[in-house]
N, C-alpha and C positions, 0 to 999 in steps of 0.2 A: 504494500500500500504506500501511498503516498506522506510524504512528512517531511519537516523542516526540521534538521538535527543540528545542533551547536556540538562542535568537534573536541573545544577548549574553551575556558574559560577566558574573556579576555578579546576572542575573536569577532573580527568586523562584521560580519556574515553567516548565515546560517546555512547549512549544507541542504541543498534538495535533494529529496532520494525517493527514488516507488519500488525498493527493494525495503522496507522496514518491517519488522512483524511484533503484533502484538501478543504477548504472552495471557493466556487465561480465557476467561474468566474459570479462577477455585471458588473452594467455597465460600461465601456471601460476600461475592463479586458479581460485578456486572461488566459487560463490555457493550460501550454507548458507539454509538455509530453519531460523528461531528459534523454538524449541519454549516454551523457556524462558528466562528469563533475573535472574538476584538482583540486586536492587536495593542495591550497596555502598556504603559510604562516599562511596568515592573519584570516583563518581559526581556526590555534591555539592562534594567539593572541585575536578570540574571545572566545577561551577556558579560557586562561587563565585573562582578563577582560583586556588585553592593549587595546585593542577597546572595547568601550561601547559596548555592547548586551544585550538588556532584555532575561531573561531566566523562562522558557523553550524555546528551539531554535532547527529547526531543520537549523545546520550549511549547508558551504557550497553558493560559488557565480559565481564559473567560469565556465561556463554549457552551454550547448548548445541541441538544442531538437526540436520537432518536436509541430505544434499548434492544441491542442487537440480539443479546443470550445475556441469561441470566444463570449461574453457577446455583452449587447447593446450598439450600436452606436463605436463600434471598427471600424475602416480604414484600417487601416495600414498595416495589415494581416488577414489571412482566414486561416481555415482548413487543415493542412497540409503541410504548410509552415513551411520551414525549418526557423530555427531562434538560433543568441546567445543571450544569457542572459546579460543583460546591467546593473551592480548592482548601477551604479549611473547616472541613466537617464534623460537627459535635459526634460523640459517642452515644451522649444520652442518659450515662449511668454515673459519670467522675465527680468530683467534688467540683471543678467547673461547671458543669452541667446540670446538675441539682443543686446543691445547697450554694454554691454560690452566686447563681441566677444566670453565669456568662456562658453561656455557649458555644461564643462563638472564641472564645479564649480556649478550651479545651486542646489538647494536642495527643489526646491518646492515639486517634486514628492518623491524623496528619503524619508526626514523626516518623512511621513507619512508612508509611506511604511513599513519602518523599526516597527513604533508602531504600525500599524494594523498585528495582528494575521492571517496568513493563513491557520495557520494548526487547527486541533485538534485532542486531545490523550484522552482517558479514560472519554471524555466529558468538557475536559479543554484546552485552548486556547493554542495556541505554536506559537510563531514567527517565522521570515525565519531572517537567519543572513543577515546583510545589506539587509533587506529588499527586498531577493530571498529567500534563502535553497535549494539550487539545490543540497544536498545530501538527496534528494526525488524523486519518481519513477516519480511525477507530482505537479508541482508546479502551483500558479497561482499571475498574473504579471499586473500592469498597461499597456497596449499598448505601450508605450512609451518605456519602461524595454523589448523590445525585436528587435531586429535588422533583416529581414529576409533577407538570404542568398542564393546563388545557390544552389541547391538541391543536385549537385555535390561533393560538398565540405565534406570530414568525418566528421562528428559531432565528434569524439574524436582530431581532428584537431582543428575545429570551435570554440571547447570549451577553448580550449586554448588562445584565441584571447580578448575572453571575460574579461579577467583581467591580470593574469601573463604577456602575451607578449601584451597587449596594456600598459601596465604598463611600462615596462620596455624600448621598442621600445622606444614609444610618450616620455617618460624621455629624448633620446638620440636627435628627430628629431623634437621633439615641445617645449617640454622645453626649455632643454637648447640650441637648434639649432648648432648641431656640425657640424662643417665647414671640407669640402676638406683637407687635408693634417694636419690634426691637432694631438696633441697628446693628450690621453684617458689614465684615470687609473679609474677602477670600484672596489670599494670594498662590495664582497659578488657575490659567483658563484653562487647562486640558480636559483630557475627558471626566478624570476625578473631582477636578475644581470647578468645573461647570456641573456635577451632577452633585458639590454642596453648594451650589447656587441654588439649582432645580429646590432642593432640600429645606434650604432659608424662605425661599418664598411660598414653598407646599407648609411649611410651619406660619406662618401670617408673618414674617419681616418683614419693617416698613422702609427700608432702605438697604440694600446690597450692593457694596463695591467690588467693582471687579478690577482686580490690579495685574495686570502682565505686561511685560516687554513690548506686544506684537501688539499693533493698532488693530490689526486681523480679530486675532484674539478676542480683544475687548467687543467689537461687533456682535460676536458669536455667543460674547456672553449677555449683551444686550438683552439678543434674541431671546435666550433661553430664560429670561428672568432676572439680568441683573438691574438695577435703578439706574447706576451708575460705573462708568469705567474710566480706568487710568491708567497711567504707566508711571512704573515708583515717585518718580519725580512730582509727581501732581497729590499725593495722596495725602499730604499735610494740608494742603487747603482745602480739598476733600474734607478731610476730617473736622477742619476750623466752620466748614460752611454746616454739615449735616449734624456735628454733637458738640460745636460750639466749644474745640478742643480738647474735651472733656474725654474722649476717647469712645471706642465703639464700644458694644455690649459682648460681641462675639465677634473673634478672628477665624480664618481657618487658614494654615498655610498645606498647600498640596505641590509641593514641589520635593522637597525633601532636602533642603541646603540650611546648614546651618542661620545662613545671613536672614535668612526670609521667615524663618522661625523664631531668631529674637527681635525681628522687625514685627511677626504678628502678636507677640507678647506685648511690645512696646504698643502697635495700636488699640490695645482694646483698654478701657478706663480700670480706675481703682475698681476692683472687687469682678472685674467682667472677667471672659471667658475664651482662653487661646489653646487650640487644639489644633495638635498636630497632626496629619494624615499621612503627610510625603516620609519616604522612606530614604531616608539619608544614611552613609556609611555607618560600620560600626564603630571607628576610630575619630568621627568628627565631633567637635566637642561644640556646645553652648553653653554661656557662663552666664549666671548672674550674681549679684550680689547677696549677701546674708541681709542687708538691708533690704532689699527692694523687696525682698518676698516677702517677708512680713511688711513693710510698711502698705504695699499696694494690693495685699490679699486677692491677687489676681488666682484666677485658675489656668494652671497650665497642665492639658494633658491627650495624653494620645488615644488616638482613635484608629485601632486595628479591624478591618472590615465591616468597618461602620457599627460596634459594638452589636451585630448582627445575630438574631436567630434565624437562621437560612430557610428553616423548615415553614415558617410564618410569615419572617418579611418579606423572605422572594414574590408570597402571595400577593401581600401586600402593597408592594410597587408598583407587580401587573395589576391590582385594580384600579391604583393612582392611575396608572397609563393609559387604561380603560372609560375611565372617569374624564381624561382629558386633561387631567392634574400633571402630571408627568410626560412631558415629552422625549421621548424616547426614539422614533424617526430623526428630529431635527440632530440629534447628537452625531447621525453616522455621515461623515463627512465621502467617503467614498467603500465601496466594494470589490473587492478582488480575489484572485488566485492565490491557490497558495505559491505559485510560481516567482510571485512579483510580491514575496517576504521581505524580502532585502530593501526592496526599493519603500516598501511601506515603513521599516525601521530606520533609511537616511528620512524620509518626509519626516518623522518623530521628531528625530534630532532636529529637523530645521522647525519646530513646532509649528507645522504648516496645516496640521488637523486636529479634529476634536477625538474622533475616534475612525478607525478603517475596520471594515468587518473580513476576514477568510471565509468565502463561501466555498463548500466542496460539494462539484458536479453530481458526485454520487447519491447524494442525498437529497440535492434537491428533487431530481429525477422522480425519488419515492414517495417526497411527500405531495407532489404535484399528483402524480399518478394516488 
């Protein structure tokens, strides 16, 4: 089958290959047949090693697909069920997942996931990045790692639900719980930072700044919900004109760089609320003072997959999207092969889109028919 394999770690490019094989489905496994699947960030940051990935890896996590075979002792789904791909799946049973309400923190099944091999190439083992690779024709998943959905719903929609915009949203509506009438500044338009825009205005925001580099950008977040957009340089007066200096109520930075994470500390007021999303190295540091954190009893904190219950809020998004609340169309800036990977990961770097979907011909074919 078809797939896109990262060789090393580090590397510019990702290998095409229609010689890969997927291993399984054992018992309470499923092998999902990948419809779609969005090309994130985090994809390149498992290029370039800011996320741990053992390598060979066929990249690739934001997916959504059809259940091709289902192994022994699966529940959960059968044959044909539509499903998104869940790259960091509760157990169900851990002290994460009961008693202390997080489930989407949980890593019994992830950890594992991640170090067993799915694939293999040439007779040698290849891993799925975070423990999927859904830039593969078919992948195969713990039961748990798959959420089934209406059969209605586009898998190049679905797929999107699966990370980017549960990402981004759950930042906005679980995380940090942004309140009616509040003020919003997000730094970083991509497809995470426009979907805690989406997130600030589906919560009632009454003013959301969108702050990036690209004048593109800002446009895009316009569209999608933002009040207001800027590029660093403007967002002081920004701030001076909407909160009267005072600061905003909630920041989000989605980029993952240091600079832009104690910039979104520093804009939100005494006692507000700065939450990080973007995944920045493990060796970069941000400092603050012993002072400042008590005196300015700000909140600073992270928000890993949108503080997510996959099993509920995946539902939930699609009937935001349903409802008209969530736009989810506008976010996919173009569609492609898995052929034209590479070229979709230079566009990234030149942050020239909100999001690109991998559609594979195989499956469109079945669900059409």
């Amino acid at each position: 089958m078809r797939a896109a394999v990262l060789r090393q770690t580090g590397d510019e490019n990702l290998e095409i290959r229609d010689d890969v094989e997927v291993v399984g489905p054992g018992a309470g496994e499923v092998k999902v047949r990948i419809a779609a699947t969005g090309v994130c960030h985090s994809d390149l940051s498992g290029m370039t090693g800011v996320i741990p990935q053992p390598a060979p890896a066929v990249l690739g996590h934001e997916g959504a697909g059809i259940i091709a075979e289902v192994g022994e002792g699966v529940t959960t789904v059968k044959e044909g069920d539509h499903v998104i791909v869940a790259w960091s799946p509760p157990c169900g049973i851990c002290t994460s997942c009961v008693a202390n309400k997080s489930p989407h923190l949980c890593s019994a099944i992830q950890i594992n996931a991640i170090m067993t091999p799915r694939f293999r190439l040439d007779g040698e083992p290849i891993f799925g990045f975070a423990g999927t690779g859904t830039f593969a024709e078919e992948i195969v998943l713990p039961q748990q790692a798959v959420v089934p959905i209406d059969p209605t719903v586009p898998l190049e929609i679905a797929s999107l639900i699966g990370c980017g915009v549960m990402t981004g949203v759950g930042a906005a509506i679980n995380t940090a719980k942004v309140e009616p009438g509040s003020s919003v500044v997000v730094f970083g338009c991509g497809g995470v930072g426009i979907s805690a825009i989406q997130g600030a205005r589906i919560a009632g925001a009454a003013e959301i700044v969108a702050v990036d580099l690209l004048e593109s950008k800002l446009d895009d977040a316009k569209r999608l919900g933002a009040t207001h957009g800027t590029t660093p340089d403007g967002l002081a007066s920004l701030s001076q004109e909407i909160t009267e200096g005072v600061g905003f109520d909630y920041a989000f930075e989605a980029i993952g760089n240091p600079v832009t994470m104690r910039a979104a500390y520093d804009a939100v007021r005494r006692g507000g609320t700065a939450t990080i999303i973007g995944v920045g190295k493990a060796d970069a540091m941000v400092s603050f003072s012993a002072f400042e954190l008590f005196y300015s009893e700000k909140r600073l904190i992270g928000s890993y997959y949108g503080s997510a219950d996959v099993r509920s809020d995946f539902h939930r998004l699609l009937r935001l999207w349903r409802a008209g609340k969530l736009d989810l169309e506008g976010m996919i800036s173009r569609k492609i092969d898995i052929g034209e990977i590479n070229d979709a990961f230079a566009t990234m770097r030149r942050g020239e889109m909100i999001r690109q979907v991998v559609q594979f011909e195989n499956v469109r074919e079945v669900v059409q028919s």
